[in-house]
N, C-alpha and C positions, 0 to 999 in steps of 0.2 A: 822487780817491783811487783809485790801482790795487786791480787784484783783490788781488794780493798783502797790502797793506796792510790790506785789508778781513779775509782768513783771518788774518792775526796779529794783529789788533785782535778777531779774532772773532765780525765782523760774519758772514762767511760760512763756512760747516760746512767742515771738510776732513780728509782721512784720515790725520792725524797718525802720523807714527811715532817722532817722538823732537824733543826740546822744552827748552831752556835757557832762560835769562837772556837772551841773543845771539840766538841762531838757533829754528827752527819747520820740522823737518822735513816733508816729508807726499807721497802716495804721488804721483805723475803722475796726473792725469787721463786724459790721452791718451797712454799710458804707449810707447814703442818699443819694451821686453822686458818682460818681469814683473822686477820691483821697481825701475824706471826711479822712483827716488826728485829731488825738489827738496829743497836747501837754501838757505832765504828767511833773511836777515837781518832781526830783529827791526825793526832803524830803518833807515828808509828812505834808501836809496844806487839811485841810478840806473842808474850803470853800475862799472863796477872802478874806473874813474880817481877816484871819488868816496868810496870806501872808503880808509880808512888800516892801514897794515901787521899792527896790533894784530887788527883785526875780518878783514882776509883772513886771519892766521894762525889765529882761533875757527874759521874757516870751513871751512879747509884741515883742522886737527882734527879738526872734524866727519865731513869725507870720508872719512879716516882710517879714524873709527873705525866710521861705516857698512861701508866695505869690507871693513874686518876682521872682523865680526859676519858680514856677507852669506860671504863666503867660507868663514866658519866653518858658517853652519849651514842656506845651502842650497845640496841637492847641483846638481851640472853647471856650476856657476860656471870659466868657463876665464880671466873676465878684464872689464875696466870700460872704458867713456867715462866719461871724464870731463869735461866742457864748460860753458863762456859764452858765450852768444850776446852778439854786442855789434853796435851799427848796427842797419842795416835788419834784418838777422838775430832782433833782439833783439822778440821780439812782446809780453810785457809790461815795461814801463819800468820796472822794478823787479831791480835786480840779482838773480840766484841762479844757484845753480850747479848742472848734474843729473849726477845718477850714476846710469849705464846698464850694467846687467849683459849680459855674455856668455854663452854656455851652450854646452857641446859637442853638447848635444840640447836639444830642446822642452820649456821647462818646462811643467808642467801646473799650476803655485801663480799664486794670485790675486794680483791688489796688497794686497786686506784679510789675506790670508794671511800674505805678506810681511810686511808691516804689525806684525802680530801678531810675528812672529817678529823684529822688529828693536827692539819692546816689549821684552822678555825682557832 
């Protein structure tokens, strides 16, 4: 069982930010901006070619509506990555997708902070 499997089974802790039926948001670990959020799909898919159109459209959703909140209500946001690692690229074998915010300047907010604010 991947790590991933293990946080949405809830064997291991993680810093939730927003949570369905489908999908189990939660902050980066090893974050590349402040609020470098993952979005893990609940049941396990490997890679994209293993997902069906139905659960990439919850997923895309989900993106959605992170970026629209993050945009909304933290300041310096100029703009997102959006990405999937796939292949070698791919370090936990567990599909998901990350959304990495831009900033015109240096944010000074935490991931629990983020976190917080994507609660709301």
């Amino acid at each position: 069982m991947d790590i991933f499997c293990k946080i949405v089974n809830g064997e291991l802790p993680s810093n939730t930010c927003y949570e369905d039926e489908y999908v189990k948001c939660i902050m980066d670990a090893n974050p590349n901006a402040p609020g470098h959020t993952l979005i893990i799909p609940k049941k396990h898919y490997t890679t994209l070619f293993d997902i069906d159109d139905e659960m990439l459209s919850k997923i895309n959703g989900t993106a959605k509506m992170l970026i629209e909140k993050m945009e909304k209500c933290i300041p310096n946001i100029i703009g997102f990555k959006v990405a999937v690692n796939y292949g070698e690229d791919q370090k936990v074998k567990h599909y998901h997708m990350h959304i990495i915010p831009t900033y015109s300047k240096k944010s000074n907010l935490t991931q629990e902070e983020i976190c917080e604010i994507l609660k709301k």
